[in-house]
Residue, then its C-alpha position, 0 to 999 in steps of 0.5 A: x922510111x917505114x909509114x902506116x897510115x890509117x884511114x876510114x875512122x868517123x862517127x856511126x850510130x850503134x849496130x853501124x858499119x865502117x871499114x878502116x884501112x891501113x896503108x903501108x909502105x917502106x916496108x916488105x908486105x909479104x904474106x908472112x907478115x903480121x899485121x894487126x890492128x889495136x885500139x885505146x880508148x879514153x882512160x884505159x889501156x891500148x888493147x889487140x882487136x885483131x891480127x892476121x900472120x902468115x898463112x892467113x892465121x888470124x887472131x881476134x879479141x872476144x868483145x869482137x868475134x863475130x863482128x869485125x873482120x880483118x883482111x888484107x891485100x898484098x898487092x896494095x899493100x893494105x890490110x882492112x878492118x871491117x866493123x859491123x853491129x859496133x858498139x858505143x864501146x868500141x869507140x876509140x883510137x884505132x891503130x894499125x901496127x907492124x913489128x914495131x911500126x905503128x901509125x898515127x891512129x884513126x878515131x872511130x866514135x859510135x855514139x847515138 
């Protein structure tokens, strides 16, 4: 059974940080794998943040370039996403997705 479990989502102040995790199992998490993390926001449509496939390719949105970072740990089986200088429109459901597997979702609100 295929699980994706992210974590680290909350409430930050416009120009914090917060880093999200996604914790998967059930699956084999080779470095040939793609792993990528999208988000929605209330209203509008789920969209890509960032991905990270074989070889390290990596592939971000324009509205974040420069202020997130994805990463992942084979070993733990966990892949990352580093949040910097967030805006408040960045806030959103942030999930974690692999071939067709994706997770419930952690909510991140950046709001004064």
């Amino acid at each position: 059974q295929v699980q994706l479990v992210e974590s680290g989502g909350g409430l930050v102040q416009p120009g914090g940080s917060l880093r999200l995790s996604c914790a998967a199992s059930g699956i084999i998490f080779s470095i040939n794998r793609t792993m990528g993390w999208y988000r929605q926001a209330p209203g509008k449509e789920r969209e890509l943040v960032a991905s990270i496939g074989s070889f390290g390719l990596i592939n971000y949105a324009d509205s974040v370039k420069g202020r997130f970072s994805i990463s992942r740990d084979n070993a733990k089986n966990t892949v990352f996403l580093q949040m910097n200088s967030l805006k408040p429109e960045d806030t959103a459901v942030y999930y974690c997705t692999t071939s067709s597997y994706w997770g419930a979702g952690t909510q991140v609100t950046v709001s004064s």
